[in-house]
N, C-alpha and C positions, 0 to 999 in steps of 0.2 A: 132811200125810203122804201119800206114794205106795205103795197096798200093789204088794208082788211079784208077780210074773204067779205065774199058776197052771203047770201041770205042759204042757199042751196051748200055751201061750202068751200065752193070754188071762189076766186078771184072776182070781182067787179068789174069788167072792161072799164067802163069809165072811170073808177077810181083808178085802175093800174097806168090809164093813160095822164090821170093828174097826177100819181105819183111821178112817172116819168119826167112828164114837165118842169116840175117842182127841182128833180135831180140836175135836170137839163140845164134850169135857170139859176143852181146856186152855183155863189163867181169860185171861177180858179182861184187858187194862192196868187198875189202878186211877186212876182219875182222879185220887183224893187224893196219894195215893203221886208219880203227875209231878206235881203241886200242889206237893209239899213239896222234890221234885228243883230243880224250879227255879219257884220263886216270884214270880219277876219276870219270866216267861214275856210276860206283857202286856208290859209296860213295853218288852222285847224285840223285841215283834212288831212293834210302831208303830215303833222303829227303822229296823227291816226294810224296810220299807211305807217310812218318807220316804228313807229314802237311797235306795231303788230309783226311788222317783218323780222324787229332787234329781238324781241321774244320767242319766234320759230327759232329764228339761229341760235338763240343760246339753250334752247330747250332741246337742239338735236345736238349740240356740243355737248352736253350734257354739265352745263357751266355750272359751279361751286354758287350754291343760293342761303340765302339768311331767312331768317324769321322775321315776320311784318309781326304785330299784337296792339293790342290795344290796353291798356295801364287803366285799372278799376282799383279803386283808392281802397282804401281798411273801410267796411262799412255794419253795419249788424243786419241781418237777413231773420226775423221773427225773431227778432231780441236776444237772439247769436252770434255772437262778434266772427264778421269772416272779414280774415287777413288781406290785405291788400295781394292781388297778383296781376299776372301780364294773363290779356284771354288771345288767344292766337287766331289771325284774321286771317296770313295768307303768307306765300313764301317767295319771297325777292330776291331779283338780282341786283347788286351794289354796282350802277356805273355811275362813280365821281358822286355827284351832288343828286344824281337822281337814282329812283328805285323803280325796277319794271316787277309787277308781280306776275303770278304767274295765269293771271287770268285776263293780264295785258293793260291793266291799272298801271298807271304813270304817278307816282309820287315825287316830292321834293323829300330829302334827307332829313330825319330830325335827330332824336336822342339816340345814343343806343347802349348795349349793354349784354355782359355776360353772364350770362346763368349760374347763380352758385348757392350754395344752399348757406343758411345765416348761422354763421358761428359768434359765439361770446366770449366777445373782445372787447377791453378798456376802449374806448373810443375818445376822443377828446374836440375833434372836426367836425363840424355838423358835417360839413360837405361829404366826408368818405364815410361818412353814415348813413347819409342819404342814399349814397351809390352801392352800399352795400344793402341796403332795402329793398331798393331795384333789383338789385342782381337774386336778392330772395326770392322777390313777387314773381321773379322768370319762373323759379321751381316750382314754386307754389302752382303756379299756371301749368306746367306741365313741359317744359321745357328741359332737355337734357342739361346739366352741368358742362360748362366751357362754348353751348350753345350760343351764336349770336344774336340779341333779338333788340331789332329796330322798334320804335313806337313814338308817339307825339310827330308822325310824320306829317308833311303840306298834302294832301289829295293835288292832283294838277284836275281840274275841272273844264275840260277842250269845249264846251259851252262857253262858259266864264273869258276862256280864251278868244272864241271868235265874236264875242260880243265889245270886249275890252281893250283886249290886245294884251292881256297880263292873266296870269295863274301859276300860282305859287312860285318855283325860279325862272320861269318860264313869261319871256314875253317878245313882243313881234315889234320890229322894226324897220320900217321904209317895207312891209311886206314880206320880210323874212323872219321866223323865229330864231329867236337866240335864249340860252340858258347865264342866267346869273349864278356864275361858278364862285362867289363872295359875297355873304347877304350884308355883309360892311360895305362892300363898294357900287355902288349905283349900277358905274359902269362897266364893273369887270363882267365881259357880256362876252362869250365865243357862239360862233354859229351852232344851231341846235342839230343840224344833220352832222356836220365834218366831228361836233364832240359824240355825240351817240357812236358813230360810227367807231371810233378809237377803242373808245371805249369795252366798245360790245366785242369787236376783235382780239383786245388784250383781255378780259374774261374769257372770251372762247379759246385764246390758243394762248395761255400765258407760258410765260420765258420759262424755259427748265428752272426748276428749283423756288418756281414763284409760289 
């Protein structure tokens, strides 16, 4: 607290010592209390810690990265029809089921797709229709051709996480985090350090001819 100048300019002794006071007498945070906020705080923290660590190493490897984006539907802007495109957030490394961006953001996998510009073709599939609208939207946005660009991904939210014990593939178990490598199987769960780690290895130093 700031006590108010006194009358002359300066400070008030006696206000500046009921300021003090005031500061003196409000309570600490209780530890227990953030304990039970979010419980999985550890579990959390070690997250923290290896994706910051899995993103220096692959950013000195100089590991092969994708495009993260965000997918903005066909809409009219002053009563001017603009095209659906991809708007580009940030640029990710692909390990397995999860995506590190490059500003150390932790995602779950979603859709993805290659950049191509829209040529006219009979179509008769909605489906390869649709994927080929996507693959427009990528150019449209700005995206090289044969580019890869991820989008509709999980955010993993390390909050969410140490409060719950779950975020997006990501959840903790008897106190350890584990990744859900199969969103059909409950239980296909491997440890979240031994899978990062493979992972981030085989991006940084992959096989000749990978």
């Amino acid at each position: 607290m700031t006590p108010n100048p006194g009358p002359d300019g300066g400070v008030d002794p006696s206000r500046a010592d009921a300021a003090g006071a005031a500061d003196a007498a409000a309570p600490a945070p209780d530890p227990s209390e953030t304990a039970a906020e979010a419980p999985y705080e550890p579990a959390a923290a070690v997250v923290r810690h290896l994706v910051a660590a899995a993103a220096a190493e692959l950013a000195a490897a100089g590991a092969r990265q994708e495009a993260l984006a965000e997918y903005v539907a066909e809409r009219r802007v002053l009563g001017i029809p603009r095209a659906a495109r991809m708007t580009p957030v940030a640029s990710v490394w692909r390990l397995g089921v999860l995506l590190i961006d490059d500003g150390g953001g932790l995602h779950g996998t979603g859709r993805v797709v290659r950049a191509e510009r829209a040529a006219r073709r009979s179509i008769t599939a909605e489906a390869v229709a649709e994927q080929r609208a996507l693959r427009a939207a990528a150019v449209k946005g700005g995206f090289a051709e044969g580019e890869t660009v991820n989008f509709d991904t999980q955010p993993v939210d390390l909050g969410e996480l140490a409060r719950d014990a779950a975020s997006g593939p990501l959840v903790v178990r008897d106190g350890e985090v584990h990744v859900r490598w199969s969103p059909t199987q409950p239980d296909a769960l491997a440890p979240f350090e031994r899978y990062l780690a493979e992972r981030v290895d085989l991006l940084a130093h992959p096989p000749e001819r990978a």
